[in-house]
C-alpha positions in Angstrom: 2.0 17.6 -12.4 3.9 14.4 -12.2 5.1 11.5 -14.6 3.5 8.0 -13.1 4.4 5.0 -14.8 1.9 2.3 -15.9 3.0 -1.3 -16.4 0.5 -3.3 -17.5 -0.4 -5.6 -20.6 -4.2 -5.6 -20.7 -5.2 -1.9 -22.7 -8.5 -1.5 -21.0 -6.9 -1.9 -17.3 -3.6 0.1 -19.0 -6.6 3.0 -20.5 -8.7 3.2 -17.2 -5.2 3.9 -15.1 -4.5 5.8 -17.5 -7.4 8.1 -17.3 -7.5 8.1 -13.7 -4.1 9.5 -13.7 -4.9 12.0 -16.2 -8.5 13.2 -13.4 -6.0 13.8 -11.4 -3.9 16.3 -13.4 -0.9 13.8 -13.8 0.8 12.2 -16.9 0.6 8.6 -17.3 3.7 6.8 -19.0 2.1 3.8 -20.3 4.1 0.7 -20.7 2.5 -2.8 -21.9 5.5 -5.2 -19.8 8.1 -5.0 -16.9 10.8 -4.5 -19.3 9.4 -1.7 -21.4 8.9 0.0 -18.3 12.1 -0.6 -16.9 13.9 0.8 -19.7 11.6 3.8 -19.3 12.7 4.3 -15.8 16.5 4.0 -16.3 16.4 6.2 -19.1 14.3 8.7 -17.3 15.8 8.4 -13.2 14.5 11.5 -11.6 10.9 12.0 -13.6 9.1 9.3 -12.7 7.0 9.7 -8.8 4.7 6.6 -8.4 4.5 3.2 -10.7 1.5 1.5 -11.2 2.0 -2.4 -12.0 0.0 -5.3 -12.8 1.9 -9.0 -11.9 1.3 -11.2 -14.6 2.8 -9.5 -17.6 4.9 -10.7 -21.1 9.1 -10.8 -20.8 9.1 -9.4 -17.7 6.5 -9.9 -15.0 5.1 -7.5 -12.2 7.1 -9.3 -9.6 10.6 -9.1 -12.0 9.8 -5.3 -11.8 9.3 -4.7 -8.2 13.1 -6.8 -7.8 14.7 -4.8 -10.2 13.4 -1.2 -9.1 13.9 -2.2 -5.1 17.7 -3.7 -6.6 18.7 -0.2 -7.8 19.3 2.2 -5.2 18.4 5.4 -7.7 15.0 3.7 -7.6 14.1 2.5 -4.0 12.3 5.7 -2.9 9.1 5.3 -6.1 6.1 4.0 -4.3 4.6 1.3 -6.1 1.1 0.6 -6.4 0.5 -3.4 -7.5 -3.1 -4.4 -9.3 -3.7 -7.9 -10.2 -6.5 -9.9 -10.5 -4.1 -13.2 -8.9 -3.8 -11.9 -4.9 -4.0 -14.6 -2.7 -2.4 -14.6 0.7 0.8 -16.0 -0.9 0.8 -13.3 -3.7 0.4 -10.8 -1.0 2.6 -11.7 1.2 5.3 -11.9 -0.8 4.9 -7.9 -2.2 4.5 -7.4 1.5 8.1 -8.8 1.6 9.3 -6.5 -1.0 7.9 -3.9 0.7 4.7 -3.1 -1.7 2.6 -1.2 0.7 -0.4 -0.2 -1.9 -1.7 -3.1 -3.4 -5.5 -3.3 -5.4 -7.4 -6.7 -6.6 -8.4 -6.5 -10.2 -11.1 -5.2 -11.8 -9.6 -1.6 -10.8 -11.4 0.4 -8.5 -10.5 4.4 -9.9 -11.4 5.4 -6.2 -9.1 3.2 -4.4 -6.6 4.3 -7.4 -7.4 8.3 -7.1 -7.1 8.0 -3.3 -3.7 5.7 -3.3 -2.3 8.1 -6.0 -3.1 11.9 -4.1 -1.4 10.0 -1.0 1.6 9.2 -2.9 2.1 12.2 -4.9 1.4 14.1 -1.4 -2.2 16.0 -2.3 -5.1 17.1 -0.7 -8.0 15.7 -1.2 -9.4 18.3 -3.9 -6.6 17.0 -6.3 -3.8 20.1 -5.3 -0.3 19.7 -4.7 -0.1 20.9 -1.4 3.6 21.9 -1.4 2.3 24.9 -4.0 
């Protein structure tokens, strides 16, 4: 089981991660900005394994979040998984830049999500941890 952190601002996307997460056999730490997530991370270093962010988000954006996190050495090894529903070339380019590999167009598709999420949290694909 694993803590994954969920920045996003829209409660049904922030529910339907959250649920997805929770398939899986995971925790989701549900944050509705950048910032509240932020402080969640700080305050919690070594628990949190993936974060899951939308981009356009109150006080501090999606894009804020990925600068701060890849600014902060403790923090540069958390994949990041970016949902939006604004990913244009530009958009994508530039979290290609910050080195966002897992990126998902908006409305969420859970089985791109489940299948992004048992890569990053390093499970098979019937939902086990296979380092037990």
């Amino acid at each position: 089981m694993s803590l994954v952190l969920v920045a996003e601002d829209d409660v049904v996307s922030r529910l339907l991660i959250s649920e997805t997460i929770k398939k899986l056999g995971h925790v989701p730490i549900k944050a509705g900005n950048g910032k509240t997530a932020f402080e969640f991370l700080e305050e919690n270093p070594d628990d949190i394994k993936v974060i899951v962010t939308d981009l356009m988000m109150p006080e501090m954006d999606g894009y804020q979040l990925i600068q701060k996190i890849n600014g902060d050495s403790r923090y540069k090894n958390i994949p990041i998984i970016v949902q939006s529903a604004y990913l244009g070339v530009k958009a994508t380019a530039r979290l290609m830049e910050e080195g966002i590999e897992y990126v998902m167009p908006k409305p969420i598709n859970t089985q791109d999500l489940e299948h992004y999420l048992r890569i990053l949290l390093n499970e098979d694909g019937n939902g086990v941890n296979s380092s037990n």
